[in-house]
N, C-alpha and C positions, 0 to 999 in steps of 0.2 A: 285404662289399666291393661297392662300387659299378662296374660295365662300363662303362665311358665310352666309345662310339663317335664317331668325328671322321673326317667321308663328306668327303675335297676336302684337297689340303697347298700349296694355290695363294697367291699373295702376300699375301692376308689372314690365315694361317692361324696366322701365327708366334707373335703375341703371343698367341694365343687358346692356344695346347701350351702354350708357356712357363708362363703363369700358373697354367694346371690341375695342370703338370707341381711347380710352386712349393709346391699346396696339395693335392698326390694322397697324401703321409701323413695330414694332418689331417683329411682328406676321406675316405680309405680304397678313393683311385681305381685301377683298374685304367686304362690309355689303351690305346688301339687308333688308329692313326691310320693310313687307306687314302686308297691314289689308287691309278690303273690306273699313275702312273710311282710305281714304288716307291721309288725315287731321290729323288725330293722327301719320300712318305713321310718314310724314314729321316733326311733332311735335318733334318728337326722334332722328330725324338725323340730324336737325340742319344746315343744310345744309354742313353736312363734306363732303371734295371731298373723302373723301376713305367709302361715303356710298352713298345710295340711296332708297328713298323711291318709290312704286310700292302698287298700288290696287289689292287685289286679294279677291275672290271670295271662298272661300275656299269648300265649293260643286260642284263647276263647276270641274268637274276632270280632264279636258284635261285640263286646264291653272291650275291647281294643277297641274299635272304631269310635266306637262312643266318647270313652274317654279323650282321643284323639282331637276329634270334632270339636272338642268342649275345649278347647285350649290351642293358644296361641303361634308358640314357641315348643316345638319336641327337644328334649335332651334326651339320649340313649346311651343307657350305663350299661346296657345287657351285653353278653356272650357277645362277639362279630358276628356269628351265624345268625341271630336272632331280628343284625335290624332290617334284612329284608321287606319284613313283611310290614315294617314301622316305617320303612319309608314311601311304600305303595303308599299307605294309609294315608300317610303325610304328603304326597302327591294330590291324591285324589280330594281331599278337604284342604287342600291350598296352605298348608301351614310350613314354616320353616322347621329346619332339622339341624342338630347336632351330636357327635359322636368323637371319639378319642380314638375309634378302632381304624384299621387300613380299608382304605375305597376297594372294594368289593367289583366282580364282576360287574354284578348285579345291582352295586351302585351307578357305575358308570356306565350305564342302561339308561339310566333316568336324566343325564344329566342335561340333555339337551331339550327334555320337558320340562323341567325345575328352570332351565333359563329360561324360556319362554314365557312360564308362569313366574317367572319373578321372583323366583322363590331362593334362599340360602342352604343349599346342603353342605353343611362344614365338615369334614373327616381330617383322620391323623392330627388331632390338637388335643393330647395328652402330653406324654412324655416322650416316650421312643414306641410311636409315632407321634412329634410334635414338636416338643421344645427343640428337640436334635432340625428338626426341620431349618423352625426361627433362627436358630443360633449359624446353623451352616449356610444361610441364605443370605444372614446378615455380612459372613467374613466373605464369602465367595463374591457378592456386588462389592463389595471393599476392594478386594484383592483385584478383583476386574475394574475398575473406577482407575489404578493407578498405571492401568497394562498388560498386570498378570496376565498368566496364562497358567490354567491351575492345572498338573498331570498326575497329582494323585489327591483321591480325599479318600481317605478311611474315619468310619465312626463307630463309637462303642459303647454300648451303655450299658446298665445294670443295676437292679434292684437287690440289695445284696444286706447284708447284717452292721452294725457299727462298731470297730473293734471293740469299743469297751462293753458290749453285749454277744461277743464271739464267741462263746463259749461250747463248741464243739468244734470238729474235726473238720467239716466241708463247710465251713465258714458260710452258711445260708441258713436265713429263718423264712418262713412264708409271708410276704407282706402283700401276696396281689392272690389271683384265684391258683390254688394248687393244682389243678386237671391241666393248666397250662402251663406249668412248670415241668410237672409229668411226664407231659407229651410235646414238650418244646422240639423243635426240630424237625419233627414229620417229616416227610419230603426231599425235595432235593436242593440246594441251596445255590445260588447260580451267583456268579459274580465276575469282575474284569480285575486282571492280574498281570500286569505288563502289556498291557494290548493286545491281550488270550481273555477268550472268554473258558470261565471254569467252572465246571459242576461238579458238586459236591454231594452225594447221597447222603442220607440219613446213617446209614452203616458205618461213614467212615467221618461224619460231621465232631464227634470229639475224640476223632482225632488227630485230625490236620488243624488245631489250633493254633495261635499267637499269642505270646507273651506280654503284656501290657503292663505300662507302669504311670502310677499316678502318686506325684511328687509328696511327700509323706504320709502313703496310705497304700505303698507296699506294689507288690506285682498282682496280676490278676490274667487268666485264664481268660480268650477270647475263642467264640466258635461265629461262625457266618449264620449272618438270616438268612430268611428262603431266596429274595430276589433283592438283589441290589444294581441289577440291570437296569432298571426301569423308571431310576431314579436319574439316572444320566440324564435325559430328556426332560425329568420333571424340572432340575438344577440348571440346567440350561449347558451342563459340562461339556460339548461335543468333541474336544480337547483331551478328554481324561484318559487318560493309559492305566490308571488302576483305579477301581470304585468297587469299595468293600464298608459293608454295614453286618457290624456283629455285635453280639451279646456278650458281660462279661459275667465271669464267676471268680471265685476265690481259687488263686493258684491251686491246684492239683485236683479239683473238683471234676474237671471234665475225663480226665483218666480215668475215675473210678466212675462216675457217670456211665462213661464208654463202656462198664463190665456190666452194667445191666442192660444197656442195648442189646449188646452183641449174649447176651443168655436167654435174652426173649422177657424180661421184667417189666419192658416199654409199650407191649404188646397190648391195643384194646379194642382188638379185634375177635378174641376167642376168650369163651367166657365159661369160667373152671365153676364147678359144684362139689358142693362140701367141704369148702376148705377151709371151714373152722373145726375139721377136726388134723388139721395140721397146723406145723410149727412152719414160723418163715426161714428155718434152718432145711423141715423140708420139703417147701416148694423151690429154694435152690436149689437143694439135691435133684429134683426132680426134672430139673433141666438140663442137669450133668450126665456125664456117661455116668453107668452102674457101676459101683465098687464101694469096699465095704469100708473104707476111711472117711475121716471123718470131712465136713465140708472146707475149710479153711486148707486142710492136703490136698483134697482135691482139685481147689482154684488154684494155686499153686502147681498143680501138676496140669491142670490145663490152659492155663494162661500163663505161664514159667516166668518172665522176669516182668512184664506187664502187672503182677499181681505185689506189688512191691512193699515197705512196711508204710506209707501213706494208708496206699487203699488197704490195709488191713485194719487200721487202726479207723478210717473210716466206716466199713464195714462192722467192726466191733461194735465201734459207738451208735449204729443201728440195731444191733445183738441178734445180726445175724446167723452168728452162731452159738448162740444161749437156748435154741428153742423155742423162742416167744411166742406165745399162742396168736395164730391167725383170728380176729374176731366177727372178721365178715364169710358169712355163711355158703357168699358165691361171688364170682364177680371178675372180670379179666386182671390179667398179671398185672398191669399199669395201675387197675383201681386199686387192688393189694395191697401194690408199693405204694401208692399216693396215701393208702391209712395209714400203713406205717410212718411216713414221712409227713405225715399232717401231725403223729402224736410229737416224735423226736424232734422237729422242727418247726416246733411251733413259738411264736415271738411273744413270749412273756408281759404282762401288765407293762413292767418298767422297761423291757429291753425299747434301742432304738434301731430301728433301721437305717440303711444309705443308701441314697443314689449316687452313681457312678458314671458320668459322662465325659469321652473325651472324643474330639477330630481332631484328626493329623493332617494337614495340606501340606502339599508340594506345590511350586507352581515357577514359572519361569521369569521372571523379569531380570529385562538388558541384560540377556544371555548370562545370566545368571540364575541361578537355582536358590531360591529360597523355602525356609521352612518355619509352619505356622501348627503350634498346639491350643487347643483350646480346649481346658477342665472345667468340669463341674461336680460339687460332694456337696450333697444334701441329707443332713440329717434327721430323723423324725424324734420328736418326743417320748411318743410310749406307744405301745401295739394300739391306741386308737389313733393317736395323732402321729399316724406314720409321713414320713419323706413322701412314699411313693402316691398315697391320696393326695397331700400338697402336690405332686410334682406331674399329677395328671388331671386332679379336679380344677387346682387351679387356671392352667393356659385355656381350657374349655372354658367357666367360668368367666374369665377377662376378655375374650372374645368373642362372647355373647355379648356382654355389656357393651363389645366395644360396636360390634353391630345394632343394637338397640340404641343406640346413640348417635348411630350414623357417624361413627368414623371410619366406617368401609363399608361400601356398597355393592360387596360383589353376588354373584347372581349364577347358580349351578353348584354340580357339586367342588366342591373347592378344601385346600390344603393351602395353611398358612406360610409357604411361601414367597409372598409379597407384599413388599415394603410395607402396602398401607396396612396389613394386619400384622406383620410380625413385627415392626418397628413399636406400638405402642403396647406392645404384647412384653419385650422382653425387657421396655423399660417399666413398666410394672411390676412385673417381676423380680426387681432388681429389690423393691420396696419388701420383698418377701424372704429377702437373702436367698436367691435364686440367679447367681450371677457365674458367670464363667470370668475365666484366668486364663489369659491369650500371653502363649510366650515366644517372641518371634526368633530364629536362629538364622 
């Protein structure tokens, strides 16, 4: 019998038990599934007798290790910052690992002990990091098999709302953690643009965006991830004159986005007190120069035609300028906003969400230029059976299984890739209505 441990029962976690829990007789899995709220736990396991749910503390180290020790297989659903210390752990008691989050300094530390010991550290096999992976690895050895030579790949993805649950202004509900929505972008965002390498800071990140379109499902708002440098090497592209990996949103979102960066609302590094004895009408204020008009004159006077009737109309539908009582007592500008935007964007019982993936290639063959799009729209159920849990529990999930069954045996820490994992990866997939739409020009 196989110990399957699952470290996190957070909004991604569902479809990931589900499917384990579908193939734990055939499999011969035992499940363990911990969170410090046992309550979500338990939520996930349903009470299958081939699972169980368990409280765990995830800094307490000795019932870390413990737990650790006691089981087979690690899955890690936690924070990216958190699985450092789960994969020491997982090192040191010899166990395999699993994660959806991007390979970490600090993973690719380990990775030449984990080969040694024989051991599997799987990273980026969610969504975006993940399927984007599978799907681009697949067309890029296609495209290369006939001659190609690929000079541009751009990819875009996005966890976004489904129109017929749109119902607000910046076309977004929360389907993944909000502190990372919040704080998406940090940083600087590096990428290759004509055979220029470009950086992009956090200051000016929504606002050099691209316009994106996905064939009956309207345009959409593209801003740059942090590094999509370093994927040339991963992809094998040494050829590529432009490689760009962004995030998409609902047209006009990053405009008004852009007006809470640049006022300091993003900010969660200084941390305010007493500020539920103010209105979120004025902690705006409070970032503006002084004068005695009201807020909506004053962005308008300080942002002149940037402030335009979209972002007012989204800013309304926040009621930023209503007053609305602050309800947290203290807390930085980012947290603030993130209550506020956890109440107003919040995904309803019935509403569905979407995922949103597309890659663009360029590439060359017999002195010609051709061009290659590949879509994918995924939609969720209802706020439990979201797209985004399908669309990141599952490829972890199916590549577990597909390791426990030895249909790849790779050894370090490792990103799907390669043929042998992401070939049975995204025809599985296929069985989940999780298929891309390639249209060649």
């Amino acid at each position: 019998m196989t110990k399957l441990l699952i470290i996190g029962a957070g909004r991604s976690t569902g479809s990931l038990v589900d499917y384990l829990l579908q193939h734990s007789a055939e499999l011969n899995l035992e499940l363990t599934v911990a969170d410090l709220d046992i309550k979500l736990a338990q939520e996930k396991v349903q009470g299958n007798n081939r699972a169980k749910a368990i409280s765990l503390n995830i800094e307490d180290k000795e019932q870390r290790q413990e737990v650790i020790k006691n089981h087979d297989f690690i899955i890690s659903m936690l924070p990216a910052f958190m699985h450092g210390n789960v994969a020491k752990d997982c090192l040191s008691f010899n166990k395999h690992m699993a994660t959806a989050s991007y390979v970490s300094a600090e993973m690719k530390m380990i990775n030449k002990e984990a080969q040694q010991n024989g051991l599997l550290f799987l990273n980026e096999c969610g969504l975006d990091p993940g399927i984007d992976h599978a799907s681009a690895m697949k067309l890029i050895h296609e495209i290369e098999a006939k001659g190609g030579t690929i000079t541009s790949f751009k990819s875009y993805c996005g966890g976004l709302v489904a129109p017929e649950s749109n119902d607000n202004p910046w076309g977004y509900k929360f389907s993944w953690n909000p502190r990372n929505v919040v704080l998406a972008g940090q940083g600087t965002a590096q990428y290759l643009k004509e055979g220029k390498i470009k950086y992009l800071p956090y200051n000016k990140l929504f606002k050099q965006t691209d316009l994106i379109e996905i064939e009956g499902y309207g345009r959409f708002d593209a801003y740059a991830n942090r590094d999509s440098l370093s994927y040339i090497d991963v992809y094998g592209l040494s050829h590529v004159k432009t490689m760009l990996r962004g995030t998409l949103r609902q047209e006009h979102y990053c405009k008004a986005y852009d007006i809470f960066i640049d006022l300091g609302l993003t900010d969660d590094s200084t941390r305010l007190f007493h500020t539920n004895k103010l209105t979120y009408t004025d902690l705006l204020l409070a970032f503006l120069p002084s004068t005695s008009n009201d807020l909506k004159t004053v962005l308008k006077n300080v942002f002149e035609k940037r402030f335009d009737n979209d972002i007012e109309k989204m800013f309304d539908y926040l009621e930023l300028f209503n007053h609305k009582k602050i309800t947290l007592s203290e807390g930085t500008p980012a947290q603030l906003l993130q209550n506020l935007l956890e109440e107003k964007w919040k995904l309803n019982e019935t509403d569905k969400d979407m995922i949103v993936m597309q890659h663009l290639f360029e590439y060359e063959l017999n002195n010609t230029t051709k061009k290659v799009t590949s879509s994918l729209v995924v939609k969720g159920v209802n706020n439990k059976t979201t797209a985004m849990s399908k669309t990141v529990g599952l490829p972890l999930a199916i590549c577990v299984k597909n390791f426990l069954t030895k249909k790849y045996t790779a050894k370090g820490v490792v990103i799907p890739t390669v043929k042998e994992i992401y070939n049975p990866l995204l025809a599985e997939l296929e069985n989940y209505d999780i298929t891309f739409h390639e249209k060649f020009d």
